[in-house]
Z-matrix of the N, CA and C atoms (Angstrom, degrees):
N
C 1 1.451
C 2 1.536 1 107.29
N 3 1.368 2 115.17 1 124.39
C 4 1.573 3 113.62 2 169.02
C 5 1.845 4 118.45 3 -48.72
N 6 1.207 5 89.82 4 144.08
C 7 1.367 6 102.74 5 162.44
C 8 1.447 7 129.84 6 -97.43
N 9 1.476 8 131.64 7 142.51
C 10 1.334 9 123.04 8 -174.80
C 11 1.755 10 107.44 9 -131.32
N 12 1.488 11 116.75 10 127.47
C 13 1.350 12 125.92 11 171.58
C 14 1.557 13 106.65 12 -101.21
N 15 1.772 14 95.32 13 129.76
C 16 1.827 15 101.47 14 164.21
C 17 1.338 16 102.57 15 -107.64
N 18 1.229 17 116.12 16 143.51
C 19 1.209 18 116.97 17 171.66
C 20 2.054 19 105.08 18 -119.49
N 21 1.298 20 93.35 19 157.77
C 22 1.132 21 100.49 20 173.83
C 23 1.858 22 127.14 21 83.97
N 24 1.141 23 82.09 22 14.58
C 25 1.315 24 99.15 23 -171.57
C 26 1.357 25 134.58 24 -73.97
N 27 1.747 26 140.66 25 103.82
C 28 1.576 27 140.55 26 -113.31
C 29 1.516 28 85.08 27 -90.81
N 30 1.122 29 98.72 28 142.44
C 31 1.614 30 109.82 29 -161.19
C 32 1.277 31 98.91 30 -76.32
N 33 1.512 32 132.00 31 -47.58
C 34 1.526 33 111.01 32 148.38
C 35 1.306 34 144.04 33 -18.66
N 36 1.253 35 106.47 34 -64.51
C 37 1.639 36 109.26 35 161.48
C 38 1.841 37 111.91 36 -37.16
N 39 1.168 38 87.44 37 -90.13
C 40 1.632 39 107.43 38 170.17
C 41 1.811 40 106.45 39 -2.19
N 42 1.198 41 93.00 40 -66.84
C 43 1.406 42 109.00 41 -173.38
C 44 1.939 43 109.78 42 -63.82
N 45 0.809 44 93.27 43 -48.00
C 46 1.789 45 100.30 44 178.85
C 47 1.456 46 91.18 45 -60.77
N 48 1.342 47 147.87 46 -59.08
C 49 1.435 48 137.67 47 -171.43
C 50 1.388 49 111.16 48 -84.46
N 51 1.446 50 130.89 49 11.79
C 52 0.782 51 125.62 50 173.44
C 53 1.890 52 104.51 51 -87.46
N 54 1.734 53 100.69 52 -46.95
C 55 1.461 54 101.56 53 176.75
C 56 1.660 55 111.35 54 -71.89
N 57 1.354 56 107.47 55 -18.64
C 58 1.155 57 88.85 56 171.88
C 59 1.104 58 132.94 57 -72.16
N 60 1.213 59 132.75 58 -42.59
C 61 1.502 60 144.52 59 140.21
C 62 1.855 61 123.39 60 -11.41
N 63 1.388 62 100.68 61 -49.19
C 64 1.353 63 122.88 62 178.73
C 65 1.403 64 100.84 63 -54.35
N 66 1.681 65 100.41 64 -63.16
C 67 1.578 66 110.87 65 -156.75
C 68 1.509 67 88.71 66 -70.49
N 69 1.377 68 145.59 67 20.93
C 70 1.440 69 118.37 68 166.25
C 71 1.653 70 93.29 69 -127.31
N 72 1.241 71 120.33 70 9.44
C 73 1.508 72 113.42 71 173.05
C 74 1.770 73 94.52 72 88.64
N 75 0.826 74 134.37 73 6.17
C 76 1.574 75 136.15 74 -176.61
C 77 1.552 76 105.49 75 -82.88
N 78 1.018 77 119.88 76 148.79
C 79 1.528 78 141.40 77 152.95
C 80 1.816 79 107.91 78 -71.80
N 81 1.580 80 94.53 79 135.66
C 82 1.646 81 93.06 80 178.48
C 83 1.830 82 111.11 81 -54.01
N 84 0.726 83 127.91 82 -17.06
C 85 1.945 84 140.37 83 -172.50
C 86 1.468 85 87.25 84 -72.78
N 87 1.850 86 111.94 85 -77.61
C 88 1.206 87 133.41 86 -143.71
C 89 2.150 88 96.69 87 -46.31
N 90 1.342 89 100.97 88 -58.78
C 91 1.447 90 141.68 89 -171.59
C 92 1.585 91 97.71 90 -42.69
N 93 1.349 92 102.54 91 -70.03
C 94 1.699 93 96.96 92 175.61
C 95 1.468 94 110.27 93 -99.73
N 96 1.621 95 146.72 94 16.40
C 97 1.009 96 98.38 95 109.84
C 98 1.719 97 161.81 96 -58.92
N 99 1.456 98 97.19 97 -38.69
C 100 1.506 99 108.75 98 165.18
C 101 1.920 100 125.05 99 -37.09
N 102 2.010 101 86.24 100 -41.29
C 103 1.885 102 89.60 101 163.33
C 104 1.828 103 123.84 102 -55.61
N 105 1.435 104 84.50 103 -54.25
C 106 1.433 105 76.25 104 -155.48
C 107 1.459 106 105.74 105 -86.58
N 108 1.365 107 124.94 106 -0.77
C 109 1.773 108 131.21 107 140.56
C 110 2.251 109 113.68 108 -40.87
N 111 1.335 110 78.82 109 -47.87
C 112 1.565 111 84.25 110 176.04
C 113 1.506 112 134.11 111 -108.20
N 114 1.443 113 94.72 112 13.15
C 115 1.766 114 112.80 113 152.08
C 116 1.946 115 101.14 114 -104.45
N 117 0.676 116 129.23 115 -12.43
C 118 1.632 117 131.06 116 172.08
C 119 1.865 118 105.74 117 -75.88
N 120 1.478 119 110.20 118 -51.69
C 121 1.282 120 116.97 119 158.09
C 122 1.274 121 133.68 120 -40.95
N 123 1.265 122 87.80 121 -69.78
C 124 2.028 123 92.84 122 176.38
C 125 1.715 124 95.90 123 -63.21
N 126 1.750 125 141.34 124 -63.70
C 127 1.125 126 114.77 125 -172.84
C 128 1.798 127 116.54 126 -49.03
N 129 0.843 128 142.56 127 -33.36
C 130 1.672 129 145.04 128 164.31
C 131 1.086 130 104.75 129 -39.32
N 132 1.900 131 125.87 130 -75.46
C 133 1.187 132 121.96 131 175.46
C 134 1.977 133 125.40 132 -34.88
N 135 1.182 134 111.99 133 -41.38
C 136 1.272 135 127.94 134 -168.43
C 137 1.634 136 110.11 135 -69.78
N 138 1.484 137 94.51 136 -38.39
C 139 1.510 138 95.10 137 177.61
C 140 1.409 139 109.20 138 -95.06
N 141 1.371 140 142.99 139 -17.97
C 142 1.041 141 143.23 140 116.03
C 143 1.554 142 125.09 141 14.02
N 144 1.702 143 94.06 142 -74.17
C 145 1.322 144 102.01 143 -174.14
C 146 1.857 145 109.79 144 -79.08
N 147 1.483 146 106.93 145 -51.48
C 148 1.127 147 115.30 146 177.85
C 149 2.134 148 110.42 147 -35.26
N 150 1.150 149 101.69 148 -39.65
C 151 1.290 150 109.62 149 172.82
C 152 1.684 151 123.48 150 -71.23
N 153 1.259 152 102.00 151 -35.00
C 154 1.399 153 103.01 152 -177.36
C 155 1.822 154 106.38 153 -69.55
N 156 1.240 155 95.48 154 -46.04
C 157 2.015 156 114.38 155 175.68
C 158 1.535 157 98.04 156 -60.38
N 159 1.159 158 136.65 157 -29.57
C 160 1.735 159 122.95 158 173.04
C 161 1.657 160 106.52 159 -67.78
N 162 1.884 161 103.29 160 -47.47
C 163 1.358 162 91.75 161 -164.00
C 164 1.560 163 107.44 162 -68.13
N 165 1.660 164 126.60 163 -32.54
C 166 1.480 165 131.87 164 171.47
C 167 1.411 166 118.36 165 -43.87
N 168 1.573 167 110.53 166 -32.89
C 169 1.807 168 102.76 167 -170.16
C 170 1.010 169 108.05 168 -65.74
N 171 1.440 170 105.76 169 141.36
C 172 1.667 171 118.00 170 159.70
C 173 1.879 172 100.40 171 91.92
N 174 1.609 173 119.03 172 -15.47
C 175 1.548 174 117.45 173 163.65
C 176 1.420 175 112.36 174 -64.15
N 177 1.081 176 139.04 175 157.98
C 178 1.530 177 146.67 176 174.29
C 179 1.785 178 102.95 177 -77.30
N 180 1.534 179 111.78 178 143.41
C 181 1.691 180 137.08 179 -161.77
C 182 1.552 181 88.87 180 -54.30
N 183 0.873 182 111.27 181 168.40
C 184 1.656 183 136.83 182 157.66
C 185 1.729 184 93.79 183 -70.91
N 186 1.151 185 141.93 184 126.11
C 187 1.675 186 127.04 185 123.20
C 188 1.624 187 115.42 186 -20.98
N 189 1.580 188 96.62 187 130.97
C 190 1.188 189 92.01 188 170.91
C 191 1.033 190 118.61 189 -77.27
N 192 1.558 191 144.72 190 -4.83
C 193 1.678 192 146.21 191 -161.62
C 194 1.832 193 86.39 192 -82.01
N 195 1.561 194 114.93 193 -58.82
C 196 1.571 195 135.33 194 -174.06
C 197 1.544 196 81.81 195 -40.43
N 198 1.613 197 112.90 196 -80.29
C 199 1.602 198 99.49 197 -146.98
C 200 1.503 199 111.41 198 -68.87
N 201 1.034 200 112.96 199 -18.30
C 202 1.622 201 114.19 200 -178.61
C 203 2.130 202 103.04 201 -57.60
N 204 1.531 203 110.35 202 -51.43
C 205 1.222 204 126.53 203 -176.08
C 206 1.782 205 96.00 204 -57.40
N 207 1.124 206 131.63 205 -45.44
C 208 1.087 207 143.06 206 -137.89
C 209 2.131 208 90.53 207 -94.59
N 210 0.972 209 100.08 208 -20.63
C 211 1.505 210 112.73 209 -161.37
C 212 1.638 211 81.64 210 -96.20
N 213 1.318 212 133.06 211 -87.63
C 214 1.610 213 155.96 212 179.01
C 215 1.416 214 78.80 213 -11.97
N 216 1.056 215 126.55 214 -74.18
C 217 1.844 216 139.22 215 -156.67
C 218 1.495 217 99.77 216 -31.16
N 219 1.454 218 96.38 217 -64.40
C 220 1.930 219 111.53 218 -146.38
C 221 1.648 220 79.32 219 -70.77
N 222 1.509 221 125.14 220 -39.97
C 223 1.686 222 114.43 221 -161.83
C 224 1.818 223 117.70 222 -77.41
N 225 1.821 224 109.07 223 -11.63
C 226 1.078 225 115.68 224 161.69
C 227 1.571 226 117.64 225 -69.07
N 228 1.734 227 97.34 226 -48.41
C 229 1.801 228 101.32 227 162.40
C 230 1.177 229 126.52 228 -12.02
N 231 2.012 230 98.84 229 -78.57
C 232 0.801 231 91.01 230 -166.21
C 233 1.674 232 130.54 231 -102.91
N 234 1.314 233 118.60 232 27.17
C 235 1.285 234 128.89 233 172.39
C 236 1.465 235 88.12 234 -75.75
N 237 1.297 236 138.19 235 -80.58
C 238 1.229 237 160.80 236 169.82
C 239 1.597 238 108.00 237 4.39
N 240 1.416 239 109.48 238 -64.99
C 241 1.811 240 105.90 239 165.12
C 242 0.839 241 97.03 240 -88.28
N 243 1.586 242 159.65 241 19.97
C 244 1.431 243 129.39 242 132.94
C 245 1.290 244 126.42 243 -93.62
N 246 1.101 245 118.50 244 -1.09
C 247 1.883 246 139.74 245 141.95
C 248 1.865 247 86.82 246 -66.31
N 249 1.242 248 142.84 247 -67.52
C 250 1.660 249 99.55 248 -153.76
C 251 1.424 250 101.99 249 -117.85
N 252 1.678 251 129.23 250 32.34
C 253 1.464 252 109.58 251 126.53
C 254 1.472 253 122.67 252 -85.29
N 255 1.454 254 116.33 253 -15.28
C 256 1.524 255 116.90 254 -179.07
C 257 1.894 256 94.05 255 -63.90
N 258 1.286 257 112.95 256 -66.55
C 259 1.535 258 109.31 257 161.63
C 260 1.561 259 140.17 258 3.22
N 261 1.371 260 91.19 259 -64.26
C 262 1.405 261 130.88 260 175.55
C 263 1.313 262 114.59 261 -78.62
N 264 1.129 263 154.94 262 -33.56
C 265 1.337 264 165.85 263 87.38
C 266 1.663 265 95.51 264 17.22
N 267 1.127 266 125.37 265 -81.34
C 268 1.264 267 133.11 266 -165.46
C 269 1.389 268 105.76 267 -58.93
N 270 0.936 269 134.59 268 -27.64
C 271 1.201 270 132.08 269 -163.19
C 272 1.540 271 110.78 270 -91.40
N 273 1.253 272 121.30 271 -30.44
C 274 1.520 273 137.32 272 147.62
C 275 1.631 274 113.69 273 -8.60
């Protein structure tokens, strides 16, 4: 696995991610790797999306009745597993 050096880094900063790290039980390494694992993520997602919105331009809207139904759906979802991990919890 590559390695990466920052240099220059305001010792303030430094220090704020240093406790931050702490306060999650992390190693300064562990801590910012996990960041920049999850700035690599979100950039993926973005181009992801940015890609999906190229292939959409210029296709005709959703209906709003469709997306409204389409919206209701995912929010029945997800009440639904949070009705049966709350469940599940209880049952503990």
């Amino acid at each position: 696995m590559p390695n990466v050096l920052i240099r220059d880094v305001p010792e303030d900063d430094l220090e704020q991610i240093r406790s931050a790290a702490a306060d999650q039980g992390l190693s300064l390494q562990s801590y910012l790797r996990d960041a920049v694992h999850a700035q690599a993520v979100y950039l993926r997602r973005q181009a992801a999306l940015a890609e999906a919105a190229d292939r959409l331009r210029g296709q005709p809207s959703v209906p709003d009745d469709e997306r409204q139904a389409v919206l209701d759906a995912i929010e029945d979802a997800h009440a639904e597993r949070a009705d049966r991990l709350s469940d599940g919890r209880r049952d503990r």
